[in-house]
N, C-alpha and C positions, 0 to 999 in steps of 0.2 A: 504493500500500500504506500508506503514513503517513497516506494522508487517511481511509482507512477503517478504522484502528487510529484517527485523532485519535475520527472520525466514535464509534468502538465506546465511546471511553473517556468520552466528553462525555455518550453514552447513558447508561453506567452511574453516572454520578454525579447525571446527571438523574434514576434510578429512586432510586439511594439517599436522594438529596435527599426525596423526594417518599412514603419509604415511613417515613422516621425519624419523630420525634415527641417534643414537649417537652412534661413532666409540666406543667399550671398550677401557680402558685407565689404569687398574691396572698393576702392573708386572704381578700378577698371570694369568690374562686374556690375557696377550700379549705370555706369557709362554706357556699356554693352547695353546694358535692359531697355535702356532711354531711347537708345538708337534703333533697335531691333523688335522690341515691343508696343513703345508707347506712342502713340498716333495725333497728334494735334490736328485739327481741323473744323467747319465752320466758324474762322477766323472771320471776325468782324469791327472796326472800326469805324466810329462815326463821330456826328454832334450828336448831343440825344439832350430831350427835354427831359429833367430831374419832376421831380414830385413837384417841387416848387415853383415849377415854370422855368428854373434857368437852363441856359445850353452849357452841355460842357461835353469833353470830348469823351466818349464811355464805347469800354471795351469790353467782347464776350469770344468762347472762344468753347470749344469742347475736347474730350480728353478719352483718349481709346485703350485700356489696356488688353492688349493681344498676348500676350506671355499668359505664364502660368504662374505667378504671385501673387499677392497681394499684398496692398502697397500704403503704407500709412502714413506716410509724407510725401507729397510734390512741390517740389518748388521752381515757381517757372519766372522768367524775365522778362516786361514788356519793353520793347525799344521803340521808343519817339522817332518817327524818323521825320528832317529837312525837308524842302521841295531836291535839294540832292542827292538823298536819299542816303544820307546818315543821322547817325543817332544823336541826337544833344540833351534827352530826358529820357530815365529808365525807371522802372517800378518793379521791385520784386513782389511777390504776392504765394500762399502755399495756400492755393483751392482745396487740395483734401490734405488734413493735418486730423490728427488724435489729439494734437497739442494746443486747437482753437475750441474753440466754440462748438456745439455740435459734433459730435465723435465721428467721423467718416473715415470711412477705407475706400479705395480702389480695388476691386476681386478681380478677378481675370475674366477675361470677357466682358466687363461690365465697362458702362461708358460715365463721363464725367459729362455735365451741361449744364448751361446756363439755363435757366425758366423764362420766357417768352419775351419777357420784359426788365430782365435781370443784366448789367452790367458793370464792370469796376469802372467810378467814376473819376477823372482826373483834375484835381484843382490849378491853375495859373500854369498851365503850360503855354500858352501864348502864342501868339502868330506865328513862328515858328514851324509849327506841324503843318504838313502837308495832305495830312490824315490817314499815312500810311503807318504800320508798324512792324518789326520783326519781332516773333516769339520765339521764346526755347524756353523746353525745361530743362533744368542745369543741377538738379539734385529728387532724389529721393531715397526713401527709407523703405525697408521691404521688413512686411509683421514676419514674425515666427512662425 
């Protein structure tokens, strides 16, 4: 009886062992996932009228993840860009964070979006903009 309780218990740790799984955790693994997985798109920049009636420049944007992680921090970069089409004002922003407000993750397959009337709005950026911008996300964190 002890050897086929030993035998049941060594099975079960054999399966646990074998079905767990450690998030990757290097820069270059996190860089690879950004590049190879995650999908930015419905990029939008405009004026948009605030609740208040004012115009301000507001941005929305959505977020694909195609890998097999899930992802408990993004952090992405918006860049202002000139009638030139460079950058002279940048806003970082972490859309799905554990460490804001509202507990969100990113699961695989599942998508990131703005709500119909949802955007990051920008204070005194000024004549300047052209009303274009480049995005990238430039970091994330991958759950356990």
């Amino acid at each position: 009886m002890k050897k086929l309780l030993g035998i049941l218990v060594l099975g079960l740790l054999w399966c646990g062992g074998s079905f767990s799984h450690e998030a990757p955790k290097t820069t270059e693994a996190k860089q690879n996932y950004i590049q190879n997985y995650l999908v930015l798109f419905e990029i939008e920049a405009k004026i948009i009228n605030t609740y208040f009636d004012e115009k301000k420049p507001g941005v929305k944007y959505a977020i694909k993840n195609k890998g097999s992680e899930t992802l408990k921090r993004i952090e992405i970069i918006i860049y202002f860009l000139d009638k030139n089409g460079n950058p002279f004002f940048e806003e970082k922003y972490s859309p799905i964070s554990i460490y804001s407000s509202g507990y969100r993750v990113l699961k695989p397959n599942y998508t990131y979006r703005f709500d119909k009337n949802e955007y990051h709005t920008i204070d005194n950026l000024g004549d300047e903009w052209s009303g274009k911008i480049k995005i990238e996300i430039v970091d994330i964190e991958f759950a356990e």
